[in-house]
TORGUTOR-846353 format. One line per 8 residues: number of its first residue (from 1); their letters; for each residue x, y, z of N, C-alpha, C. Coordinates in pm, 1 decimal. Layout:
<recs>
NUM) a) X,Y,Z,X,Y,Z,X,Y,Z | ...
</recs>
This chain:
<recs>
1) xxxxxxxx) 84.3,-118.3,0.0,0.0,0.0,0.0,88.4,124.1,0.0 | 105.8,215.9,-124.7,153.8,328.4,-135.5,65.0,432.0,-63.4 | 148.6,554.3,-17.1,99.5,668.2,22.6,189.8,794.0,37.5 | 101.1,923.2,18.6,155.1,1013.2,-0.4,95.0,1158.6,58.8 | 141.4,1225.2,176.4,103.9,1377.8,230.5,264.2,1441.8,211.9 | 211.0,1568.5,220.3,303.1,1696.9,221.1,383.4,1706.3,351.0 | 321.2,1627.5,420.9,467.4,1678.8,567.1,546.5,1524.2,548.0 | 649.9,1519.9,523.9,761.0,1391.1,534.4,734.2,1367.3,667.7
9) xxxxxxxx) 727.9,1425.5,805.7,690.3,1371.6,916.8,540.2,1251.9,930.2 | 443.2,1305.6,883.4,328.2,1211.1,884.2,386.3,1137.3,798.2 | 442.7,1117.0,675.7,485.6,1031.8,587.6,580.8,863.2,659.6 | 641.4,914.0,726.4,746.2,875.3,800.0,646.3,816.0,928.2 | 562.3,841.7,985.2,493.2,796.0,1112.6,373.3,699.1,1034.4 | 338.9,708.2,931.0,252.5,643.6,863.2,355.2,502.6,809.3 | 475.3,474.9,774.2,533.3,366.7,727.5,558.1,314.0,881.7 | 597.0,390.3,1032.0,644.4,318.2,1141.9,504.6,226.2,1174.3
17) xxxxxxxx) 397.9,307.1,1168.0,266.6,214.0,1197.7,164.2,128.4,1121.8 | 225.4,82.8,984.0,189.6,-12.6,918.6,92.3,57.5,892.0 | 65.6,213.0,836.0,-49.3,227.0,769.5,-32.3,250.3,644.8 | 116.2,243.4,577.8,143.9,257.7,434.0,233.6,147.5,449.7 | 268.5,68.7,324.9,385.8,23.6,303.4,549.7,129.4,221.7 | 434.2,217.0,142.5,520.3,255.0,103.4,541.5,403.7,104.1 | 602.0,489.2,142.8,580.1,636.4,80.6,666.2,682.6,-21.8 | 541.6,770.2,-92.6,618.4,833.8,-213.9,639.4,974.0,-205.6
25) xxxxxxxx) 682.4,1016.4,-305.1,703.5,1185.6,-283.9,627.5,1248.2,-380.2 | 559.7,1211.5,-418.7,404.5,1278.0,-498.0,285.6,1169.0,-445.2 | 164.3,1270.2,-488.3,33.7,1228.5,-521.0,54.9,1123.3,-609.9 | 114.3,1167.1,-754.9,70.7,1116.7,-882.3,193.3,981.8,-849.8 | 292.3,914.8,-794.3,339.2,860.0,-759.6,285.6,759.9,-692.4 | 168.8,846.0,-579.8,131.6,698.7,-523.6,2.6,659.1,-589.5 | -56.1,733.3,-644.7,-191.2,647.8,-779.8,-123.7,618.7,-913.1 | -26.1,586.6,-919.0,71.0,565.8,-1028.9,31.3,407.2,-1017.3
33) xxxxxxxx) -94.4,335.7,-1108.3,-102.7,191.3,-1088.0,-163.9,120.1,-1020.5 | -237.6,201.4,-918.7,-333.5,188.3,-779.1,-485.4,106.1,-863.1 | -543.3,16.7,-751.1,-610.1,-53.9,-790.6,-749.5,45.0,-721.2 | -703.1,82.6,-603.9,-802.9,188.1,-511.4,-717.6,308.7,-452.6 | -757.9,413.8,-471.5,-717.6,510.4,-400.7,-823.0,612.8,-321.5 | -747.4,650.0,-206.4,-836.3,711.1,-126.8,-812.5,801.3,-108.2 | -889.0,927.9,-119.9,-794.2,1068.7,-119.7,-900.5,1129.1,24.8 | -750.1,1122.6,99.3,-819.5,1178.7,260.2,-726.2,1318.9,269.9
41) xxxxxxxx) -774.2,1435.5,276.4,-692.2,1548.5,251.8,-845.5,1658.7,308.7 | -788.2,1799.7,343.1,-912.1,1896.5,378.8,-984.0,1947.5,250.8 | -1110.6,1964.4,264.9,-1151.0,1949.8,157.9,-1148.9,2042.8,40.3 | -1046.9,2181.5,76.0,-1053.5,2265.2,-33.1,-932.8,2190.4,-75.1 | -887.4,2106.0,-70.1,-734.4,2053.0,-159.2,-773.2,1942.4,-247.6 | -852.5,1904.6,-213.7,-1006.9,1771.7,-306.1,-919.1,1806.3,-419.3 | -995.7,1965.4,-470.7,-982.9,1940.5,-637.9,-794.5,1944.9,-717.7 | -703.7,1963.7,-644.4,-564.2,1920.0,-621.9,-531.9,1824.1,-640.3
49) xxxxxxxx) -570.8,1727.2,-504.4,-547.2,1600.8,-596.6,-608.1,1499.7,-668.3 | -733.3,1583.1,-675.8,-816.3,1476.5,-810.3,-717.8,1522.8,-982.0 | -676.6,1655.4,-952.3,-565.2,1639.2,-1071.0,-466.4,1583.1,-1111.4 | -396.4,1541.0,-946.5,-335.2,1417.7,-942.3,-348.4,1323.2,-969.6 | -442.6,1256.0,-934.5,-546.8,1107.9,-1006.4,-548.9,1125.6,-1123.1 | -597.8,1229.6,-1173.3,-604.4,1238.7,-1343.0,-500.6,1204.9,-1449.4 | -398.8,1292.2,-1351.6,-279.4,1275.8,-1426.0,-188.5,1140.1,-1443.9 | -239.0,995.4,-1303.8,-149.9,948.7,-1294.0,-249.5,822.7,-1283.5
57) xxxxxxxx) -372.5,829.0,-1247.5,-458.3,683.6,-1244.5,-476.5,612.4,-1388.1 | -467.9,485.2,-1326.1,-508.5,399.7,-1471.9,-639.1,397.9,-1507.2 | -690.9,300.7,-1593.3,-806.2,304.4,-1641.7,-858.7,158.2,-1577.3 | -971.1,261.0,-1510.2,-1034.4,163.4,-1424.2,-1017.6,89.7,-1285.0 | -924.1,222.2,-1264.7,-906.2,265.6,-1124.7,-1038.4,313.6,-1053.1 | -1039.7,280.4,-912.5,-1144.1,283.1,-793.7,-1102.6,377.4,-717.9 | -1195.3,538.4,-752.4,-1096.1,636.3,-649.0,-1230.1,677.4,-576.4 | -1188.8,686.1,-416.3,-1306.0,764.3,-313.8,-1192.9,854.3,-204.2
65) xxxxxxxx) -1313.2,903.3,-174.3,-1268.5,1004.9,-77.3,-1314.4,1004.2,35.8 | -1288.2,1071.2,160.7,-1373.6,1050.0,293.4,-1442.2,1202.1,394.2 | -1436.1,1285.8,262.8,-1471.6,1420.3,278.5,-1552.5,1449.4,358.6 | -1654.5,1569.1,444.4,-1709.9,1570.5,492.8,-1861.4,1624.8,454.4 | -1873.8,1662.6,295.2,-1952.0,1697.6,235.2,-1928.1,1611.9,137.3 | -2044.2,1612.3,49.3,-2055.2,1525.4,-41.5,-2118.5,1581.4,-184.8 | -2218.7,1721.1,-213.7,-2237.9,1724.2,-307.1,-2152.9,1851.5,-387.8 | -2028.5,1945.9,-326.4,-1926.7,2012.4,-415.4,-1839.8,1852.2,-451.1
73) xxxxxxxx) -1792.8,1791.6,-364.4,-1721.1,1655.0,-395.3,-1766.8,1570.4,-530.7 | -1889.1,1555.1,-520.7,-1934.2,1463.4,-662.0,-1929.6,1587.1,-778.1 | -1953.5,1720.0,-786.5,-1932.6,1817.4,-844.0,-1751.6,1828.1,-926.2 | -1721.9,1810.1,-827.3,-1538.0,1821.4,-858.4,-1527.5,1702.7,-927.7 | -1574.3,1609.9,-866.4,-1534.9,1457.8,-964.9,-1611.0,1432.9,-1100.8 | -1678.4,1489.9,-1116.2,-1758.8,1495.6,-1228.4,-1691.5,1607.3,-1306.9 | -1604.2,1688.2,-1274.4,-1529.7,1814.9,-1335.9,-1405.7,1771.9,-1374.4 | -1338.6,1707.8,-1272.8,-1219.1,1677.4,-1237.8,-1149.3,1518.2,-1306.5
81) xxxxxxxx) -1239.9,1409.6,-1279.7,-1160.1,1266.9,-1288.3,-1193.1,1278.2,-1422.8 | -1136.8,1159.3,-1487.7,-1159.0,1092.5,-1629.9,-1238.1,1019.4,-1644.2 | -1275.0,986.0,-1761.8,-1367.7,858.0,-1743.1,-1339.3,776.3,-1746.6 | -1189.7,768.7,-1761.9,-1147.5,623.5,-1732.8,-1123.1,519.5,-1537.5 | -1175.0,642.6,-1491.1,-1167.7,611.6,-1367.0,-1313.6,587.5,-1304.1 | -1325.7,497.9,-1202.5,-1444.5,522.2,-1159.8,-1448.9,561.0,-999.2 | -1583.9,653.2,-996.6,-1544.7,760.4,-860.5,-1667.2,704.1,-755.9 | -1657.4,700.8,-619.0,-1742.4,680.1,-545.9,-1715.2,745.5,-396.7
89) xxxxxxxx) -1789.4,904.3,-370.3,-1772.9,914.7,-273.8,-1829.1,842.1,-144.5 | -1731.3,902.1,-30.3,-1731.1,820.8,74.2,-1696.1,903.5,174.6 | -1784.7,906.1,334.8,-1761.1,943.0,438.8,-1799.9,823.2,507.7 | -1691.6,814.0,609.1,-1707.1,775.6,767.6,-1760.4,799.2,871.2 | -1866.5,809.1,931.1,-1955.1,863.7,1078.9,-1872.9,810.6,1162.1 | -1759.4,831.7,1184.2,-1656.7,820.4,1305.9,-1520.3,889.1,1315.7 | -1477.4,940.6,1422.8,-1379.3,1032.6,1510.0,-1343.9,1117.8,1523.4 | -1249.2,1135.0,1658.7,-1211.1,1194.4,1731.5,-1183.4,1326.8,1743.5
97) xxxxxxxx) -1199.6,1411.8,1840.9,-1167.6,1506.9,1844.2,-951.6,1553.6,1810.9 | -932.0,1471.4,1777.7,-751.9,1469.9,1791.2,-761.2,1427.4,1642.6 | -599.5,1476.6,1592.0,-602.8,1451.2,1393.0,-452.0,1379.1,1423.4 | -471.6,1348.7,1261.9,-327.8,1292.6,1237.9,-282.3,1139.6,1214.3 | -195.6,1067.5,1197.5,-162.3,946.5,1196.9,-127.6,925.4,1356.8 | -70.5,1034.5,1423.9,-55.0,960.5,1555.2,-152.5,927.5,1658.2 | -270.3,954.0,1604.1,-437.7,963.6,1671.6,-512.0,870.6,1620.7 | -429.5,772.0,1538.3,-508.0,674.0,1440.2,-519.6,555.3,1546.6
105) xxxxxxxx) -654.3,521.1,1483.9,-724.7,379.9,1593.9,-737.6,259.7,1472.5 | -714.8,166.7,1490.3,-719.6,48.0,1390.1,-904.1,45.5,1418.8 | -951.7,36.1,1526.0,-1071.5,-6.4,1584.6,-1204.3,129.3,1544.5 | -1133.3,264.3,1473.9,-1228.7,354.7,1457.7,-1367.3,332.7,1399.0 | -1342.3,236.3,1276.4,-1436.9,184.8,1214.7,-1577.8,128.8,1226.1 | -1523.1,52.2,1320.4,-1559.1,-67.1,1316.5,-1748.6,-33.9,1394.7 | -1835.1,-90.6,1300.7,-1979.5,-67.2,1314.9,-2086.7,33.6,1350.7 | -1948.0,136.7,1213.1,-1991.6,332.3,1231.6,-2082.5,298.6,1089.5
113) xxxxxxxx) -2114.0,390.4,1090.5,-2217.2,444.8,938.2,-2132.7,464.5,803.6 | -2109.5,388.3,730.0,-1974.1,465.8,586.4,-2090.9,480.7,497.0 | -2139.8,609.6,477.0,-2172.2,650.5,372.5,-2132.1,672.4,218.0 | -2194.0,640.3,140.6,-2121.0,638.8,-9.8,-2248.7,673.0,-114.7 | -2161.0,727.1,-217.6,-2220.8,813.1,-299.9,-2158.7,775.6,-447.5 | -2252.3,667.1,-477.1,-2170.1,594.2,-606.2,-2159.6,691.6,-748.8 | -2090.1,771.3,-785.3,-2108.2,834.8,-933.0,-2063.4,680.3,-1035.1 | -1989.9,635.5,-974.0,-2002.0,479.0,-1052.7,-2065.2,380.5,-996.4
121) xxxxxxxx) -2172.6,303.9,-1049.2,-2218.9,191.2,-995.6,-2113.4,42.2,-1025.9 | -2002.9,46.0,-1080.2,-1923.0,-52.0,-1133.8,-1770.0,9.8,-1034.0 | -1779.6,81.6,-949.3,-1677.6,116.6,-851.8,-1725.7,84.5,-731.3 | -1867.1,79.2,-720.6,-1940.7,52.3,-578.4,-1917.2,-57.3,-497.7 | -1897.0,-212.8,-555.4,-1840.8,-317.9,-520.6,-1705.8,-334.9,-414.1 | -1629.8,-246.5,-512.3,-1451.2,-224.9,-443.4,-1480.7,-157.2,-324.5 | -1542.8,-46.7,-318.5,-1551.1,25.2,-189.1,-1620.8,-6.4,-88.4 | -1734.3,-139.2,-161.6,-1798.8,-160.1,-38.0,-1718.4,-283.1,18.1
129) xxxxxxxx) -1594.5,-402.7,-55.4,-1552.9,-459.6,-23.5,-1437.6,-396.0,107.0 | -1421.0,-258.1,67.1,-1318.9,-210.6,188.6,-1417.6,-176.3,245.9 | -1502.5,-170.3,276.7,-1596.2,-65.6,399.8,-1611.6,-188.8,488.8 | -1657.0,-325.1,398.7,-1683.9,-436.5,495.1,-1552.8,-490.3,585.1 | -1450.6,-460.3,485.9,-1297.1,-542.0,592.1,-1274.2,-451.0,692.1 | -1365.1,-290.0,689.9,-1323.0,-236.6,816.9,-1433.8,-211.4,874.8 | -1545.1,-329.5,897.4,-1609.5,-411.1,956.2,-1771.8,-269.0,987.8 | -1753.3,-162.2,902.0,-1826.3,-108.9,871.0,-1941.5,-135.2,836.6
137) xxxxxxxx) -2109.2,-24.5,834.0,-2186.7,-40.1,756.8,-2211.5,63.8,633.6 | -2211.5,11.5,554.6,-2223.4,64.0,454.6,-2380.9,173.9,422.4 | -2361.7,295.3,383.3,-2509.8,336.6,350.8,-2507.3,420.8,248.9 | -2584.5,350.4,119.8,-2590.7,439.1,-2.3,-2683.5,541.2,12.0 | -2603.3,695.6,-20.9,-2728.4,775.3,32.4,-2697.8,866.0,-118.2 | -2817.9,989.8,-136.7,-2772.8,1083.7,-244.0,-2638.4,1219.5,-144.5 | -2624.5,1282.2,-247.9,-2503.2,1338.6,-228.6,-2588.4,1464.8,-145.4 | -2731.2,1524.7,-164.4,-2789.3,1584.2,-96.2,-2843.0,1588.8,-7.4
145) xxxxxxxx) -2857.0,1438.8,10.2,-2951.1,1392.3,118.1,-2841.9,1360.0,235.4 | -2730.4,1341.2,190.5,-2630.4,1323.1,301.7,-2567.9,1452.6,379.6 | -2516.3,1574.3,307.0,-2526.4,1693.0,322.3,-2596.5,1738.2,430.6 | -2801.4,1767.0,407.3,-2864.0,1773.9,488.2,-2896.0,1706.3,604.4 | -2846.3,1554.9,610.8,-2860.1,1463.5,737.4,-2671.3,1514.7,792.4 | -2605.3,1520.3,752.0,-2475.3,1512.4,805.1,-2511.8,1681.9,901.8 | -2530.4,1779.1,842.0,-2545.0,1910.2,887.4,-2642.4,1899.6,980.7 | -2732.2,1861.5,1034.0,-2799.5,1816.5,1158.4,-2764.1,1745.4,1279.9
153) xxxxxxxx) -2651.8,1604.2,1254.1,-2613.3,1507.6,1328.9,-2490.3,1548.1,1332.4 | -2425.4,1633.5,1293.0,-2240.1,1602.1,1287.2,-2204.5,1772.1,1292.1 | -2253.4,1856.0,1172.3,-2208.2,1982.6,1217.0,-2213.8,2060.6,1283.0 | -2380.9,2085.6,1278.5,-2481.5,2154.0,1377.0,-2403.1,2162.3,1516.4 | -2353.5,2001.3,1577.1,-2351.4,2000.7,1715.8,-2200.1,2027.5,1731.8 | -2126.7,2071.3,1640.9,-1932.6,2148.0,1630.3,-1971.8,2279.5,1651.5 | -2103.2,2317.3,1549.9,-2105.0,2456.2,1588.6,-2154.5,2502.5,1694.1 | -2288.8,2466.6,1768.8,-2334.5,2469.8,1885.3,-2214.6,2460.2,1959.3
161) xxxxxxxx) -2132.8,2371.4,2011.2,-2051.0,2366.2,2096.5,-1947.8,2456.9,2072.5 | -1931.2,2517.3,1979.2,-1832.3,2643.5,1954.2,-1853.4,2684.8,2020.2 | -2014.6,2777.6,1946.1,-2095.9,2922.0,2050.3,-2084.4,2884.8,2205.3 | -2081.9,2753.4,2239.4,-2120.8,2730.4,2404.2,-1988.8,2797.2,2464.4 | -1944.9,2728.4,2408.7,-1741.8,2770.0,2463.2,-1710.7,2939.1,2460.7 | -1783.3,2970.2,2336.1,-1754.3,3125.8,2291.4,-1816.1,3210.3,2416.8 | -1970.6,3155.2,2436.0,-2064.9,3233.0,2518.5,-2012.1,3232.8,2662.5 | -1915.8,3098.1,2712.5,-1903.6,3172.7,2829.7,-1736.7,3154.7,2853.6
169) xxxxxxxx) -1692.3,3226.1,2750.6,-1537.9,3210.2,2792.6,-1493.9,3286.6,2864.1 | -1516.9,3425.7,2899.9,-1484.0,3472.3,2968.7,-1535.7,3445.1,3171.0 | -1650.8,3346.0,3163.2,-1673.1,3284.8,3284.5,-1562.1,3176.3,3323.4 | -1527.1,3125.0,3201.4,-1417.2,3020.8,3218.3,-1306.4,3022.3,3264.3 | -1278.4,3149.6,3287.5,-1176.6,3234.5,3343.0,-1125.8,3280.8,3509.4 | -1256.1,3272.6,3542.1,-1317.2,3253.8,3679.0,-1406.6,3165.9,3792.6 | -1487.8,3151.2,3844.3,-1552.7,3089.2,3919.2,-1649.8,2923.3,3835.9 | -1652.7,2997.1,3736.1,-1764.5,2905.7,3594.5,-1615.0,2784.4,3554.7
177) xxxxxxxx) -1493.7,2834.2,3578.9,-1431.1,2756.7,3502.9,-1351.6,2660.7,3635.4 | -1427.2,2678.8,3767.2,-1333.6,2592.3,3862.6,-1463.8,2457.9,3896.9 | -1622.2,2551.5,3852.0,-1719.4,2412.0,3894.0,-1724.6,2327.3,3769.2 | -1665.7,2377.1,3627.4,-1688.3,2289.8,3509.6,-1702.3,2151.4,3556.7 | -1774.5,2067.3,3493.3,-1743.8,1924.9,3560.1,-1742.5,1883.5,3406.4 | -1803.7,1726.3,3393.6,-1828.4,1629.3,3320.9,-1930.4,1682.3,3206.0 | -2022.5,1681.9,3264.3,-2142.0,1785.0,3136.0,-2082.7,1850.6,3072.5 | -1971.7,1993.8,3085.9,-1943.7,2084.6,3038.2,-1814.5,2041.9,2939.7
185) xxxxxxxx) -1730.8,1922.9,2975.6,-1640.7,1864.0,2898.2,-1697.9,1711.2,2796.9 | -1789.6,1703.8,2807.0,-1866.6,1621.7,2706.5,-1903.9,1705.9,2618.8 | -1949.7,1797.4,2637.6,-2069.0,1873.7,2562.3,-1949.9,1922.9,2460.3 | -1846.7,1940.5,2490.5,-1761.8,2078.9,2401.9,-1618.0,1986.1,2404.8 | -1687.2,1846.5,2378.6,-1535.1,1793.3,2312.3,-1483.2,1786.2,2205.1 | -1588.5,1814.2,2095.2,-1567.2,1890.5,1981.9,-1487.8,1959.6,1929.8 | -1492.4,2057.2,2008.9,-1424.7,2166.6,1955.3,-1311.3,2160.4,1953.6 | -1263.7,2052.2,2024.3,-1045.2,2043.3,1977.0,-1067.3,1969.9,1851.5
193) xxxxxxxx) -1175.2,1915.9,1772.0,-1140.1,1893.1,1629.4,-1115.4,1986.2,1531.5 | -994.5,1881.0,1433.6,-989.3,2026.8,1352.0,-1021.3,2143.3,1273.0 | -971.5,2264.8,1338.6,-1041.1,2422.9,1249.4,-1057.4,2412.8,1127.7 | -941.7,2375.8,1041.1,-934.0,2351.0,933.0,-1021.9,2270.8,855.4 | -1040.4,2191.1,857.8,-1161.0,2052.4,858.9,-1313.9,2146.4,832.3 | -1352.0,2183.1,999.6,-1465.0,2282.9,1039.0,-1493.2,2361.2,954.0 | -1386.9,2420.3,895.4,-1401.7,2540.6,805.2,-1464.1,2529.0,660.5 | -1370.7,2402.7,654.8,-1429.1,2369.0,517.6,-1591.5,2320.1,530.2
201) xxxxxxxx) -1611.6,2199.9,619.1,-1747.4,2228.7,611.0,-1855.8,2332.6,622.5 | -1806.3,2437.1,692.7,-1897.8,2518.1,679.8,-1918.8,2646.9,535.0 | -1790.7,2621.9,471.3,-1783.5,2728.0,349.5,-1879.5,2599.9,253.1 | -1831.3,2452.2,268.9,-1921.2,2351.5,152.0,-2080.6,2344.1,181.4 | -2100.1,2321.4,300.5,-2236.0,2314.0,331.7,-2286.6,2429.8,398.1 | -2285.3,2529.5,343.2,-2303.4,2653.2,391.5,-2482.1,2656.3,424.3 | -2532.3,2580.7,300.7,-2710.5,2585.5,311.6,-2778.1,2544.5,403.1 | -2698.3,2415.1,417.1,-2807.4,2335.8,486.4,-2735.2,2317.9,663.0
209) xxxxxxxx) -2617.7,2366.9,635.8,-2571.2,2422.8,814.1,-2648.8,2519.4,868.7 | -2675.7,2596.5,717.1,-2706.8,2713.8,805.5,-2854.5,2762.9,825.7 | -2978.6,2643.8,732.8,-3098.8,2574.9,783.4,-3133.5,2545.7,944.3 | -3003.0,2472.8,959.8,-3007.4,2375.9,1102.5,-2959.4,2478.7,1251.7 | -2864.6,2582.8,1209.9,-2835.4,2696.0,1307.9,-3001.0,2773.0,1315.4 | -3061.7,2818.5,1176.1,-3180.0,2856.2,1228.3,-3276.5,2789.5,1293.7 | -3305.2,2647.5,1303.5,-3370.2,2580.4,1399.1,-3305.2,2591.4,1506.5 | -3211.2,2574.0,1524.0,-3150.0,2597.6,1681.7,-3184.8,2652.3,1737.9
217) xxxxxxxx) -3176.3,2808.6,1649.7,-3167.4,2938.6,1713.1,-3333.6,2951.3,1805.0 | -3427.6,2897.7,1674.2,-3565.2,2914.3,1734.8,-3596.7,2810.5,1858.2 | -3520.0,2729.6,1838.9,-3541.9,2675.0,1967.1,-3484.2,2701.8,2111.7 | -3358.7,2789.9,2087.3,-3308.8,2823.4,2205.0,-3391.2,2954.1,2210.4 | -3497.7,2998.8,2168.8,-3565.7,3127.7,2162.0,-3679.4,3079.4,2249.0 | -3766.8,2949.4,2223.1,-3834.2,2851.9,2282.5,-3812.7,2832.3,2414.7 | -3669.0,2797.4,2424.0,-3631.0,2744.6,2597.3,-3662.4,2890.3,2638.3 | -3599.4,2975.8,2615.0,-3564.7,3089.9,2661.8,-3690.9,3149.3,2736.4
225) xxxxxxxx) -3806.5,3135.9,2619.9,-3929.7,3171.9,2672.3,-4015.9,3118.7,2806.4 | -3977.9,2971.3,2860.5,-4033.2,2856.0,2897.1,-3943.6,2855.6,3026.5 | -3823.9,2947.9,3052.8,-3767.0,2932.4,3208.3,-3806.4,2961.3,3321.1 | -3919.4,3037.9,3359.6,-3975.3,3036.9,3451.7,-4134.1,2988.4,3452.4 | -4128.1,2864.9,3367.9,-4317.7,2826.0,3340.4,-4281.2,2650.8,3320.3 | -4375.1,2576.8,3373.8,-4349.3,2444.2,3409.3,-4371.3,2362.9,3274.9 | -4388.2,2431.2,3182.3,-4403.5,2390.6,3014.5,-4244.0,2328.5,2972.1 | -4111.1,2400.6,3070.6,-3958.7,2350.6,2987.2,-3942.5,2198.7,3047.8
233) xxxxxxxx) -4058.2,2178.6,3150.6,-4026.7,2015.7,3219.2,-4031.9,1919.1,3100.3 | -4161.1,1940.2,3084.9,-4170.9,1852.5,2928.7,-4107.7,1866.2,2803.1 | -4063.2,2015.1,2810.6,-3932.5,2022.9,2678.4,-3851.0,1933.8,2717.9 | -3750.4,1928.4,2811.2,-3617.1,1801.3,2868.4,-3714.8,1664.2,2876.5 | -3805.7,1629.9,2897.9,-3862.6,1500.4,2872.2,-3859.0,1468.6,2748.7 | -3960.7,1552.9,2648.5,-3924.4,1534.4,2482.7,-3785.5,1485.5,2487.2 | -3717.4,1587.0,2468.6,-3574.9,1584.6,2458.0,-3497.6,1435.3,2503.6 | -3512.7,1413.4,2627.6,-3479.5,1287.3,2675.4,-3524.1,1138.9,2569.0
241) xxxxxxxx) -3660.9,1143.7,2577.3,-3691.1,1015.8,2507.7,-3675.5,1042.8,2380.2 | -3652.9,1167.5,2279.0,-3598.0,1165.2,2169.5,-3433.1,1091.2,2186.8 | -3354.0,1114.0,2249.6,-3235.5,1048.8,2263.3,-3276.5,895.0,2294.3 | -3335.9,866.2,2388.9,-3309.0,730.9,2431.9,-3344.1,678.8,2285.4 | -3446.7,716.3,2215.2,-3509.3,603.7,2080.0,-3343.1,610.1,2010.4 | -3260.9,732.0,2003.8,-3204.4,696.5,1870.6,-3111.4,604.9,1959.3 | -3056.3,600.9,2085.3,-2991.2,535.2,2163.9,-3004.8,338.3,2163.4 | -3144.9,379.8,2134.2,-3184.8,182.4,2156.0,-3173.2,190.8,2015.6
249) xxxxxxxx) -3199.3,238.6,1890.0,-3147.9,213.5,1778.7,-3021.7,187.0,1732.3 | -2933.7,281.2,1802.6,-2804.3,244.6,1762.8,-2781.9,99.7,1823.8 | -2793.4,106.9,1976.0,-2721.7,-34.6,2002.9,-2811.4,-119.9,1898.9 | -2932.8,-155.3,1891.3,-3020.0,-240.3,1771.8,-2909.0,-268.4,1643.7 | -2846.2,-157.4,1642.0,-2725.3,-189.3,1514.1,-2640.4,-252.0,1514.5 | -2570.1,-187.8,1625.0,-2443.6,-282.1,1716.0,-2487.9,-434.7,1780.9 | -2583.1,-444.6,1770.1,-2583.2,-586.2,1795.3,-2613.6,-682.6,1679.9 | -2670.7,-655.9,1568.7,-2682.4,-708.8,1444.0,-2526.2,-711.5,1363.9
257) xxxxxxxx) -2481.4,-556.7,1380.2,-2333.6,-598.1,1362.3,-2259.0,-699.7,1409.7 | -2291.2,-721.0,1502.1,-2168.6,-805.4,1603.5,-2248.3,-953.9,1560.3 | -2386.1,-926.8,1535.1,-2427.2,-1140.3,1519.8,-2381.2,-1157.8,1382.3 | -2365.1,-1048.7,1297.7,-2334.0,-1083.6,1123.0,-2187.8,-1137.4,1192.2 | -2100.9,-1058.6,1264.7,-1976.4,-1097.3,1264.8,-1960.3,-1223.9,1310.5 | -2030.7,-1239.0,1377.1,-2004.4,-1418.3,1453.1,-2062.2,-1517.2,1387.2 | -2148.0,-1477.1,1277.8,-2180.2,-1576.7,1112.2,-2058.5,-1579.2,1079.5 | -2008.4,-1443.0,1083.6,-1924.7,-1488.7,924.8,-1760.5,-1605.1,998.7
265) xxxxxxxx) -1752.4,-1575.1,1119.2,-1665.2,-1647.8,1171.1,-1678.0,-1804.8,1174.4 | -1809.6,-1816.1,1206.5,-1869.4,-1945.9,1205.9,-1843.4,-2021.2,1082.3 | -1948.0,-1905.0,984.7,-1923.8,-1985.5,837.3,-1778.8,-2004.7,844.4 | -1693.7,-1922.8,784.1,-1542.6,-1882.0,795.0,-1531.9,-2047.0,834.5 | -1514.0,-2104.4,986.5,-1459.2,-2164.8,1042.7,-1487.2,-2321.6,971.0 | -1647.9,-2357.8,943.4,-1761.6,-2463.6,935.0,-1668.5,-2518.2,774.4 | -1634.6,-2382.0,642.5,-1589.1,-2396.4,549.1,-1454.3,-2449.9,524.3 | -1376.3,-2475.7,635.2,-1238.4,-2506.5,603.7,-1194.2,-2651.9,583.7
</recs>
């Protein structure tokens, strides 16, 4: 497995931890012959090295990405690749507030949401064969429809937790910042993910982020109204059993994940 970033340091920490075999000193070097390539980079540099790919992928090469938007992305690839390539975007619904190869988890994967956005239906196979070895679920969604669900579940709550941090930083400074507990460092663990990253999503999905800030807004207009009247009890109840459903859903996932996995071990084992 070839690979290739701009700092020789990640380059170099990526061959110590078996996440490349090889590094090169270009883009077009390491899709020079590639059967799949994955272009993980911030997303105003996308259309960079899809020129790279262009310049250096074969025909009938499998290229995705793991961007955080999805419909400038199918835009660029539809501008950008050849047709001799076939393109299928791709995001991950998983990690961390920390970046880098030295923050890398073998285990990140494993029975998150991988969204994909086939512009090839004859590339879809390859990517879903890697989504499954990293024990992923796979979910074909449109490039708009992911956008507007991602900007609700994933951005919305980077930016909220910005403003939270913003609104009382200067309490943080004083008395507000010696009772912080657990709540206040859950809520705003976010925000050590990266600016850079953030940024871009919010210049790509500018629409439908900024849809989901105006619901916010009316709803923190809502609480606001409801603090001294026994009407906000039942707002935090809503609120509550809206979480628990998506809560018993997820595990509902995680446990279907985990019985497919102990088929396939079984079979695996029963076949030898």
């Amino acid at each position: 497995m070839a690979g290739w970033s701009p700092r020789e340091q990640t380059l170099e920490l990526a061959v110590r931890r078996g996440a490349i075999d090889r590094a090169c000193d270009s883009a077009e070097e390491a899709a020079d012959g590639a059967d799949l390539i994955v272009v993980a980079c911030p997303i105003r540099a996308i259309p960079q090295m899809f020129g790279a790919v262009a310049r250096a992928a074969r025909a009938g090469c499998v290229v995705t990405d793991v961007a955080s938007v999805k419909v400038q992305v199918m835009r660029w690839a539809a501008e950008l690749l050849p047709e001799r390539v076939r393109f299928v975007g791709g995001h991950p619904m998983a990690g961390k507030e920390l970046e880098g190869v030295a923050a890398a988890d073998v285990n990140l994967l494993q029975s998150c949401t991988y969204c994909l956005v086939p512009a090839s239906d004859k590339g879809l196979p390859v990517v879903r064969e890697m989504v499954d070895a990293l024990e992923a679920r796979p979910l074909i969604i449109a490039a708009e429809d992911h956008d507007r669900a991602v900007a609700a579940a994933s951005h919305l709550p980077f930016v909220a937790a910005t403003a939270l941090v913003r609104a009382v930083a200067s309490d943080l400074d004083d008395l507000a910042g010696a009772v912080a507990s657990s709540g206040f460092r859950d809520t705003t663990r976010v925000t050590m993910a990266s600016p850079t990253m953030h940024a871009d999503i919010c210049n790509f999905n500018a629409e439908a982020l900024g849809e989901m800030i105006d619901r916010l807004q009316r709803e923190l207009d809502r609480l606001k109204s409801q603090l001294k009247f026994p009407a906000i009890e039942q707002t935090f109840v809503e609120a509550a059993e809206v979480r628990q459903r998506w809560m018993k859903s997820r595990a509902g996932k995680r446990a279907e994940d985990k019985r497919r996995a102990e088929l396939r071990v079984v079979g695996g084992a029963g076949s030898e």
